[in-house]
C-alpha positions as CSV (number, residue, x, y, z in Angstrom):
1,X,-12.9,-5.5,12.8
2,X,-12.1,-3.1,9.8
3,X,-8.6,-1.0,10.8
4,X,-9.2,0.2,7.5
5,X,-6.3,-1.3,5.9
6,X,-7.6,-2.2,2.5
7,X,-5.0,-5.4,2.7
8,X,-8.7,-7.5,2.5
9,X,-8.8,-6.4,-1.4
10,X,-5.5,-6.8,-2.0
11,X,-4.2,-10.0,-0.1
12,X,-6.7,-11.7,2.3
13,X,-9.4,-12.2,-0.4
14,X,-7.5,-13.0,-3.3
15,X,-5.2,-14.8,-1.2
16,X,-1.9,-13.3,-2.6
17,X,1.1,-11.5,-1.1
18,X,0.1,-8.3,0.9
19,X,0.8,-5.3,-1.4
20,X,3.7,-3.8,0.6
21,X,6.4,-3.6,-2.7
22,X,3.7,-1.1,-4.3
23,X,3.7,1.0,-1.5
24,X,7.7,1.8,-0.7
25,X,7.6,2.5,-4.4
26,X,4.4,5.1,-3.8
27,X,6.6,6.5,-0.5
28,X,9.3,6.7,-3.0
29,X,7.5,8.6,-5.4
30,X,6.1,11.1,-3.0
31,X,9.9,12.1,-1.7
32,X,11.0,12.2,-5.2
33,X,8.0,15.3,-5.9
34,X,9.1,16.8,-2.6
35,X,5.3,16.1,-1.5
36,X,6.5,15.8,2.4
37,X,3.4,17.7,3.6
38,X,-0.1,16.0,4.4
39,X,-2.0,17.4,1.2
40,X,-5.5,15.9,0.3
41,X,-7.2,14.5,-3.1
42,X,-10.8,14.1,-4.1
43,X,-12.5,10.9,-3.7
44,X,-15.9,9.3,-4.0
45,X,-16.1,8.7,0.0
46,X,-14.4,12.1,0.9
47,X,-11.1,13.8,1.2
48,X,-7.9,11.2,0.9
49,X,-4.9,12.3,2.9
50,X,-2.0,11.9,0.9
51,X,1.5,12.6,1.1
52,X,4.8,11.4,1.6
53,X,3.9,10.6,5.6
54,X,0.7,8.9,4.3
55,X,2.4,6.3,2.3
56,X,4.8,5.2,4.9
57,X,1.5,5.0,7.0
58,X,0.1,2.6,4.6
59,X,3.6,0.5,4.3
60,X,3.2,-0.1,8.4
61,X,-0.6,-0.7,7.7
62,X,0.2,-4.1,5.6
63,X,3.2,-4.7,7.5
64,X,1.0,-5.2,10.8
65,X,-1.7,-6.5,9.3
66,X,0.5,-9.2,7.9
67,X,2.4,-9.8,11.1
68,X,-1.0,-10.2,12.7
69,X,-2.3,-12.6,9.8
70,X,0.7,-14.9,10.3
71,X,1.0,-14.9,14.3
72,X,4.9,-13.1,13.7
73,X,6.1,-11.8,16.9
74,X,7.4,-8.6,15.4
75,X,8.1,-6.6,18.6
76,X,10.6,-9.8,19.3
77,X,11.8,-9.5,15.9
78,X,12.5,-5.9,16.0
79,X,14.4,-6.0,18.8
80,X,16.6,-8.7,18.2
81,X,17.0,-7.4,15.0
82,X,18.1,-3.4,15.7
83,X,20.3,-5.3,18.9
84,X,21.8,-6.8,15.9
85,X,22.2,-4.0,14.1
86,X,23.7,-1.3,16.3
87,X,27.0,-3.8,16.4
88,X,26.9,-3.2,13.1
89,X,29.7,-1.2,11.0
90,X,29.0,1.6,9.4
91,X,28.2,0.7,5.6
92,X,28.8,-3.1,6.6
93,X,27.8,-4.6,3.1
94,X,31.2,-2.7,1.7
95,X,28.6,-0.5,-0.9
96,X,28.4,2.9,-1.3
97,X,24.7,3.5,-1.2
């Protein structure tokens, strides 16, 4: 079943790493023009949401799909991982950003 993903064009077919890296730097470039508001583009097939929101959407879009592609138990994983994390000090790694 399509979730409408588009990870099939860019991983599953190809069979390749999911395209996740291109899309934080997308998110990135959305905050950096202060493009925080859903806002749409012209495309063949209609109306593209796009924005700052929309790109983080599409991170978690290949995220899950590649959970799902390689059985992960990401629920587990997340919450072992922010259990982890709130024992954690503040700026742990010693760097300043």
């Amino acid at each position: 079943t399509c979730i409408g993903c588009n990870v099939c064009i860019s991983r599953w077919e190809i069979g390749g790493p999911p395209m996740i890296c291109t899309q934080n730097a997308t998110a990135g470039e959305e905050y950096r023009r202060d493009r925080m508001e859903l806002w749409y583009s012209d495309s063949p097939i209609g109306p593209k949401p796009e924005g700052f929101a929309v790109e983080l959407a599409d991170i978690l879009i290949r995220v899950f799909d590649l959970a799902g592609g390689e059985s992960v138990a990401l629920q587990e994983a997340y919450n072992l991982k922010t259990a982890y994390n709130r024992k954690r000090k503040y700026r742990h790694g010693g760097l300043k950003a």
